[in-house]
C-alpha positions in Angstrom: 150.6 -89.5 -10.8 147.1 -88.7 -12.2 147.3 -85.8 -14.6 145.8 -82.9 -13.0 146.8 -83.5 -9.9 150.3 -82.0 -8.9 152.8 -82.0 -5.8 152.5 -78.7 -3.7 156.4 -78.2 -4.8 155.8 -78.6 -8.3 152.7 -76.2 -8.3 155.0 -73.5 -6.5 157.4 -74.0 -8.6 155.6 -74.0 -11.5 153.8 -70.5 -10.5 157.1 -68.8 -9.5 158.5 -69.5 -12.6 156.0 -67.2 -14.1 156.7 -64.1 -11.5 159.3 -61.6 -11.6 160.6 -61.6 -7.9 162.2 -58.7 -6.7 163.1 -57.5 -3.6 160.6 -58.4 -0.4 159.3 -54.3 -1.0 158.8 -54.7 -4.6 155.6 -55.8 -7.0 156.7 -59.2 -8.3 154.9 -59.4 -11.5 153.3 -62.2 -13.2 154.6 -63.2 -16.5 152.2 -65.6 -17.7 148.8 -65.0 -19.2 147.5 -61.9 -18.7 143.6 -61.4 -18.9 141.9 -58.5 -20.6 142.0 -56.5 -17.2 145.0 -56.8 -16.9 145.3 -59.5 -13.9 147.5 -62.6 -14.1 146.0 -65.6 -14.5 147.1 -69.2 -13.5 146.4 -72.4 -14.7 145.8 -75.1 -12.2 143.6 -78.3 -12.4 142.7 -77.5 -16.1 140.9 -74.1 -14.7 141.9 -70.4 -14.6 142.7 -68.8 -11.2 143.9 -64.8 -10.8 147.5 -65.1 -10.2 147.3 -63.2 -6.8 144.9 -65.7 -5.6 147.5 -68.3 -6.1 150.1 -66.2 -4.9 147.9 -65.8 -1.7 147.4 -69.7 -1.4 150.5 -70.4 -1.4 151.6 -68.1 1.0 148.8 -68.3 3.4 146.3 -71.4 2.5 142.8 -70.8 1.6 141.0 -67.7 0.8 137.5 -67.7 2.8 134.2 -67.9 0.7 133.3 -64.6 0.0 136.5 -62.8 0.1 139.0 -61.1 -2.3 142.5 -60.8 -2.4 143.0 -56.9 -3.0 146.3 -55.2 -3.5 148.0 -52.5 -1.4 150.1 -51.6 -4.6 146.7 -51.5 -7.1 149.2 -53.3 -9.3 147.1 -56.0 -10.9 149.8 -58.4 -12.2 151.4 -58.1 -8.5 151.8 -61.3 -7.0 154.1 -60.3 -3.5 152.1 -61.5 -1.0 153.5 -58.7 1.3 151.1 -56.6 -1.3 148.1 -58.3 -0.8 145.5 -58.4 1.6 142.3 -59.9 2.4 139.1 -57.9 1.7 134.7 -57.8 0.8 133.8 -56.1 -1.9 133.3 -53.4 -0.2 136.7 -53.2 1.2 137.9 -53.3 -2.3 135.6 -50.5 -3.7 136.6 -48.5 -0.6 140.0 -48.9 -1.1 140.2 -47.9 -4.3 137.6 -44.7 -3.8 140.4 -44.0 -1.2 142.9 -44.1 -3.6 141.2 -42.1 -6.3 141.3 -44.7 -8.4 137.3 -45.0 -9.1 137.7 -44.1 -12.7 134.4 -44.3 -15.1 135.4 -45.5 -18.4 133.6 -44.4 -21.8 134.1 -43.3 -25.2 137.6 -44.1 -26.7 138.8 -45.1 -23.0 136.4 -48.0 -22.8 138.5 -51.0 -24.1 135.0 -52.8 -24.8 133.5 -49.9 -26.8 132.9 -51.0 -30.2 132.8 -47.5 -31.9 135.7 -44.9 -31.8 135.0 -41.1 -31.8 135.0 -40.6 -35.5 132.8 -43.2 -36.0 130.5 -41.8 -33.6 130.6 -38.6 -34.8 130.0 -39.8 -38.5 126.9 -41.5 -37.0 124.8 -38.3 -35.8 126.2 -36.8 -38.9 124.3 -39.7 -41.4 121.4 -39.6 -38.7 121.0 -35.6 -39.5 120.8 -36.2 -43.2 117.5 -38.1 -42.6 118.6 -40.6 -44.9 119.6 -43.4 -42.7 117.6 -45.5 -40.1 119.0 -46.3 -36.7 118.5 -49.8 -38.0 120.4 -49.2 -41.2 123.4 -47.8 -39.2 123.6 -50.3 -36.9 123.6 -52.9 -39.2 126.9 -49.9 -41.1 128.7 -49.6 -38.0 128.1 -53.1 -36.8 126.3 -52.4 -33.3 122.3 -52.6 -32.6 120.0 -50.3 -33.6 119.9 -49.8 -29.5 123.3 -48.7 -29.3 122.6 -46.2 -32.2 119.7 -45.1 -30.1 121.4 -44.5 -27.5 123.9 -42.2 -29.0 121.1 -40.2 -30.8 119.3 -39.5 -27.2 122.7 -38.6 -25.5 122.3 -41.3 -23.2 125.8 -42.9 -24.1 128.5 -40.7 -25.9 127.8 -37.3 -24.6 131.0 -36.4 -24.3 131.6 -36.8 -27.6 128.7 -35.4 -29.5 127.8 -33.0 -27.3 123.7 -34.3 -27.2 122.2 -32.8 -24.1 118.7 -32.7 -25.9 117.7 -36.1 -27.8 117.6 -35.7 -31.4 114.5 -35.8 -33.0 113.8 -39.1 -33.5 112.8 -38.3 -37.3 115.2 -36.2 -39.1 113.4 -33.2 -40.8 109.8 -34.7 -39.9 110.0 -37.9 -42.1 110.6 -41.0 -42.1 114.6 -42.1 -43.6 114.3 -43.3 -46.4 116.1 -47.0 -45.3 114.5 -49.4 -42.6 111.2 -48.4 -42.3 110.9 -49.5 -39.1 112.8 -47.5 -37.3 111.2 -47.2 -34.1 
């Protein structure tokens, strides 16, 4: 048999070896790869697919263009068909602003952020001094001068540093004294 290409037995069996089943009530959990939000995810044909998509295949054939596979149980590495359901976008987003689950992430709750609290703290703090371009701390704390920007004008990290009003763009009325072309 042509690699790639597998019996439907062998790719049921294959998934289910990866799920934790429990009772018919129960989330049966994926045990394989797990992606950064926190979904299952399935190899099959040399490409990734959610694990509750495939759980869904198998159970009830295709998924029509278009639609998701949501879960009743808003348990993301749940693969029990009897916890999933067919759904738009929409449906999705509604469900989950039913469910009070619309949660904004920032600051040191946003997995992606690439700064921590401290570190944004320590930013405004340098910025203050009227030492240190937005350019020059980028380039210190490893993000773009945009991001530093950002911070300084309140727009992201307000929670943190408290900026309602945008700092003045040029600490103490000159120019800091590193990156000259700061704005």
């Amino acid at each position: 048999m042509p690699s790639g290409i597998y019996k439907r037995d062998s790719v049921e069996k294959r998934f289910f070896d990866k799920v934790d089943r429990g009772a018919d009530c129960d989330c049966w959990e994926f045990t394989g790869g797990i992606s950064s939000d926190g979904r299952g995810v399935f190899w099959l044909d040399g490409k990734s697919i959610g694990a509750h998509r495939m759980a869904w295949k198998l159970a009830y054939g295709d998924i029509p263009n278009g639609m998701l596979i949501c879960h009743h149980c808003d348990n993301g590495k749940c693969c029990n068909p009897n916890h999933l359901f067919l759904g738009t976008y929409l449906d999705n987003m509604q469900d989950m602003k039913s469910k009070g689950r619309q949660v904004h992430l920032y600051g040191d709750n946003d997995p992606k952020s690439k700064l921590k609290s401290e570190e944004v703290l320590e930013i405004v703090r340098l910025y203050k001094t009227g030492k240190f371009s937005q350019s020059y701390l980028g380039k210190m704390f490893c993000v773009s001068r945009s991001a530093i920007l950002n911070i300084l004008k309140g727009r992201t990290w307000r929670e943190t540093t408290k900026i309602d009003v945008p700092l003045n763009l040029f600490s103490h009325g000159r120019r800091p004294q590193f990156g000259l072309r700061n704005v």
